[in-house]
N, C-alpha and C positions, 0 to 999 in steps of 0.2 A: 542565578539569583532567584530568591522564592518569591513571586506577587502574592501579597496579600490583599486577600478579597474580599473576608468576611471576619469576622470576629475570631482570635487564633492566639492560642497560651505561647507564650514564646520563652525559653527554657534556656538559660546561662549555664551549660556545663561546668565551667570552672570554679563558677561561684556555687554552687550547687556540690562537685566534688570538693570544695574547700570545707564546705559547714557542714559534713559527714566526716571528715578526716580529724576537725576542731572539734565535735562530739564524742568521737570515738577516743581522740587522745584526753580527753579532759575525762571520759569514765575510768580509761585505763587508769591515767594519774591518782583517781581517790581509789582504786580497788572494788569499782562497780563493772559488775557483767556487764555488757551492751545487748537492748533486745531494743533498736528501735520500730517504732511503731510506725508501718506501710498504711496506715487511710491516710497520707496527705497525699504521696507520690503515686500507688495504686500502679506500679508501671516494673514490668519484669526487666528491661535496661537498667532503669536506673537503678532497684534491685542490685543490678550485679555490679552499679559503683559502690553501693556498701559493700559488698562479698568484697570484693576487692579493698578495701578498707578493714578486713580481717574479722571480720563478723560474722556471726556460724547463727545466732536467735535472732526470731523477729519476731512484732507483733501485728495482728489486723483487729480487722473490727467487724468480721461479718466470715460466717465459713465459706458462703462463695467466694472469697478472696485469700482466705485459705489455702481454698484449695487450686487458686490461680496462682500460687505462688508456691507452693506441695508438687505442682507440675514443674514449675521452673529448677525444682531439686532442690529446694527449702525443706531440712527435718526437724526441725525444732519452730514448731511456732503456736502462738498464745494468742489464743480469740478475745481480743479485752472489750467485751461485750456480754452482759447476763444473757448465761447460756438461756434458749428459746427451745424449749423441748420440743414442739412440734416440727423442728428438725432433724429429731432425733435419727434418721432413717437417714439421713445424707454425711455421717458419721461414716456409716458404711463405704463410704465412695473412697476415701482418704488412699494414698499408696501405703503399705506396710512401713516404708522406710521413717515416716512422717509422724513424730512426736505432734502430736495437736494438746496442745493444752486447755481446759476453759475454766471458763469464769462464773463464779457461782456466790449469791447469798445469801441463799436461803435453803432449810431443809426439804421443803418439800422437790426441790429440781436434783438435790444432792440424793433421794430418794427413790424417785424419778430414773436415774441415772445409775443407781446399784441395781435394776432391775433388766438394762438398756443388753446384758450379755458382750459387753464392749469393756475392754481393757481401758482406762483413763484416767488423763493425769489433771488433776483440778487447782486452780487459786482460789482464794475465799476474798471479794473483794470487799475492801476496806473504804469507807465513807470518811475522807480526811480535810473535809468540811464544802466540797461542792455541793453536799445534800442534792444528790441525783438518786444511785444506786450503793447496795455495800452499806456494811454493820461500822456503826459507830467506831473509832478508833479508840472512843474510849469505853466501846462496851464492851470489858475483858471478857467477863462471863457467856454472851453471847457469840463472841468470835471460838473460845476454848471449845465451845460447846459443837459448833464447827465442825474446827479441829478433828476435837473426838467423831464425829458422825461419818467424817471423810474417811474417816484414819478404820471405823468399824468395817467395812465392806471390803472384799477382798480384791474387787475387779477395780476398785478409785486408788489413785495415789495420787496423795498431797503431794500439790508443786510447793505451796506455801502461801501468803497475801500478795494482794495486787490493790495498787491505790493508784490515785489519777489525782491529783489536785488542782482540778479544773478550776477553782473559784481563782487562780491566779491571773485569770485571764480578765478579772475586773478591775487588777490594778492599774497604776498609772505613774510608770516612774520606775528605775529600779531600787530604790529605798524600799518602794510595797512591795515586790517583788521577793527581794530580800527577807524581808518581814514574815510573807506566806513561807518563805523555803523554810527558814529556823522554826517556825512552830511546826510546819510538818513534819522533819525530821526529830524535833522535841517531841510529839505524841507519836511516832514508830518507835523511836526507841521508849519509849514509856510502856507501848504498848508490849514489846518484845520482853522486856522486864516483870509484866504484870503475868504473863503468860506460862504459868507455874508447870514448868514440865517441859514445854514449848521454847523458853527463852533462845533458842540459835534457830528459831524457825527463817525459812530465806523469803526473803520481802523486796519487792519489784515495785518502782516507783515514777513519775516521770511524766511531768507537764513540760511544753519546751520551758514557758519563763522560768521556773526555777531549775529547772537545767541547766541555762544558761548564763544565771549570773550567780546561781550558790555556789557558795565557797567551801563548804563540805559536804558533803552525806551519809552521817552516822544514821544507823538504823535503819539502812536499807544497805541490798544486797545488788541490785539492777537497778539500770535506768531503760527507760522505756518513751522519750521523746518522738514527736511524729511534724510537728511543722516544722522542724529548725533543718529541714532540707532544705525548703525553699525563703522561710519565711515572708513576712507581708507585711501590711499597715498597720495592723494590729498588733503584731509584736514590735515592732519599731515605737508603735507609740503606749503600748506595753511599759518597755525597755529592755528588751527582750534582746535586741538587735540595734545595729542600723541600719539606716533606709538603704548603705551601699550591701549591705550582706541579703537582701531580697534577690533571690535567684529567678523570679519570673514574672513578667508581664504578660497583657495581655493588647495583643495589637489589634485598633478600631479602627476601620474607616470614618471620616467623615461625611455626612450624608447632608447636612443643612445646617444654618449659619440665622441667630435672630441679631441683627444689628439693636436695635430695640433694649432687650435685654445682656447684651452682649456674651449670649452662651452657644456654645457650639452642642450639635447634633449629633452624636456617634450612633455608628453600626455596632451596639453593644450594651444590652439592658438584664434583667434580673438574672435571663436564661443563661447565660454567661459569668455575671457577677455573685448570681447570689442575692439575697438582701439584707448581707451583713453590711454595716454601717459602724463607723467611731468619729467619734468627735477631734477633729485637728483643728487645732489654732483656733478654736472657737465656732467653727464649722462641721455640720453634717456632712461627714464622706461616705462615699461609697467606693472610693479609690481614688490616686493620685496620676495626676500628668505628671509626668516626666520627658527629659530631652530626647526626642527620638536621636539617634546616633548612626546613619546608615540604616542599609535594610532590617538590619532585625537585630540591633542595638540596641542598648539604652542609656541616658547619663542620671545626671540627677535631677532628684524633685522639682518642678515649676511651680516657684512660689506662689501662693495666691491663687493659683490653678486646679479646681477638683469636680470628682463626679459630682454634682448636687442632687440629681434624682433617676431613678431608673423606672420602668413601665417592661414591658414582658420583652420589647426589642429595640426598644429606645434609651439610650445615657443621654443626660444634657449636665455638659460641662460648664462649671463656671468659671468665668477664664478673666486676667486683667485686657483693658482696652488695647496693648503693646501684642498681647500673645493671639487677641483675636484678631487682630489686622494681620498678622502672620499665617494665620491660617485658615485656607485654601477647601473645600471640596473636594473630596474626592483623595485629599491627605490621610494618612495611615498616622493615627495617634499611637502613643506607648498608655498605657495607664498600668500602674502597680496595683492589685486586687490587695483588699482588705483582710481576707478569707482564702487563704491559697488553695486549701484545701477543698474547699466549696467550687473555685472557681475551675480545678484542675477537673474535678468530676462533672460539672456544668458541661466544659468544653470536648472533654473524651480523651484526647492527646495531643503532643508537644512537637512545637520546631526549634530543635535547639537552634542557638545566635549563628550556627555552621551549616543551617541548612537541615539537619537530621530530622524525620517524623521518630517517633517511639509513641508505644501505643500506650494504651489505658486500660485498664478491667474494667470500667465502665464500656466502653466501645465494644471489648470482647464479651461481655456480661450479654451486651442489646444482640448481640450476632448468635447466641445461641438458639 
């Protein structure tokens, strides 16, 4: 049996192998490649429960993670990150076998880059209304232009676009969810149509919410999901999910108890959680209690029960009068993170519900 002592990601295999198997069968189903995207998991085990789920591309978000996963025998993989020139010199490091692809949107890196004496395979990323990074999806003339500039140099090959439609992560519900997926796929194929020369260019696509509950995807070619391993609060109250398809918590001691206010104390504050926050039931969360179940179990949601505020190494939970007389000091809480992805790097690595450690690239990133 594992004691839990301090703050520690606790990791559902099953559930976890279930929501890659339901990803994967659902891209196969519409006729989209599968490249999902590794920043949520960041973990060479779990890695190979997708391999194992028939999957050959992946995506990250940083070339040191690249290339921790280039080691694990990954040859196909996509920086979905505007490429950062002054890395250019760690390009080099890559093994031969290892397709690295990046991400680019503008000329002057695309420039940059024909100059680098490195063979490379490029996406042009596409702005499909999160207004972060990436050319307008409806600005035909500036993406062609592109296009052509990739297409002019002998050492770059076009992989094709790459979009992200992050702004789905504002909805609330899967109606909006729904809503974001159909106009995104309405302005790809728009765009693919407007793209006079180009129109069978291949387009890579893929926030988990509208992965997860669109019902088609014309106009794109790949999906490229990255939370829908573990999922969280967020997608749950998204609609992304349900609370029972969250494949990971995070187990807190209890440390002190205010009768007073009736909230409890955890060993477990931003450095762990993150300071991602969504609004449940009317309430500021920063995570959910749930039914601890055994050592390193979990059941469902305790109503009424949530993070309310974090400080660098303090949670204080706000809990009903019933759930605070239940618990004890020195009790090991479950709470679901809001942010999995945030919380997974916060912590470094996993005890799956069996016991198992599996490491992080963040932990192996700190040990070089």
């Amino acid at each position: 049996m594992i004691s839990i002592t301090k703050p520690t990601l606790i990791l559902d295999e099953d559930k976890c192998r279930y929501n890659i198997k339901r990803m994967k069968e659902k891209a196969d189903a519409h006729q989209q490649d599968f490249r999902p995207h590794f920043k949520t998991h960041q973990s060479n085990a779990i890695g190979e429960w997708v391999r194992e789920a028939g999957v050959e591309a992946i995506t990250v978000s940083s070339l040191g993670m690249a290339y921790y996963f280039a080691q694990a025998g990954w040859e196909d993989i996509t920086v979905a990150f505007p490429f950062n020139i002054l890395e250019t010199e760690d390009l080099k490091k890559f093994p031969a076998h290892c397709r690295l692809t990046l991400l680019v949107d503008n000329e002057q890196t695309i420039s940059y880059l024909s100059t680098s004496g490195l063979s490379l395979s490029i996406f042009i990323e596409i702005d499909s209304g999160a207004h972060r990074t990436g050319l307008s999806s409806s600005d035909y003339e500036g993406v062609l232009e592109l296009i052509r500039l990739v297409k002019s140099f002998d050492n770059l090959t076009l992989r094709g676009l790459y979009s992200h439609a992050g702004h789905s992560y504002q909805c609330r519900g899967e109606a909006e969810v729904k809503a974001v997926h159909h106009q995104l796929h309405n302005d790809l194929k728009g765009l693919k149509a407007a793209l006079k020369g180009e129109e069978d260019i291949y387009i890579c696509t893929g926030d988990t919410p509208t992965c997860s509950v669109g019902g088609h995807f014309e106009g794109s070619n790949s999906l490229s999901p990255g939370n829908f391993v573990f999922y969280d609060v967020m997608q749950a109250e998204i609609g992304a999910c349900s609370y029972h398809d969250i494949a990971v918590a995070v187990a807190c001691p209890v440390v002190s108890k205010n009768a007073d206010r009736k909230e409890i104390c955890i060993y477990g504050g931003a450095i762990h959680f993150s300071k991602d926050s969504i609004e449940v039931n009317g309430n500021k969360s920063f995570g959910q209690l749930v039914e601890s179940q055994g050592n390193l179990e979990w059941g469902t949601v305790v109503p009424d029960c949530y993070l309310k505020s974090l400080s660098q190494e303090h949670g204080l939970l706000k809990v009903t009068l019933a759930v605070f007389d239940q618990i004890q000091v020195g009790d090991v809480l479950m709470i679901l993170p809001i942010h999995s992805c945030l919380a997974a790097e916060s912590l470094g690595c996993y005890i799956t519900t069996n016991g198992t450690e599996l490491e992080h690239f963040s932990r192996v990133k700190s040990q070089r």
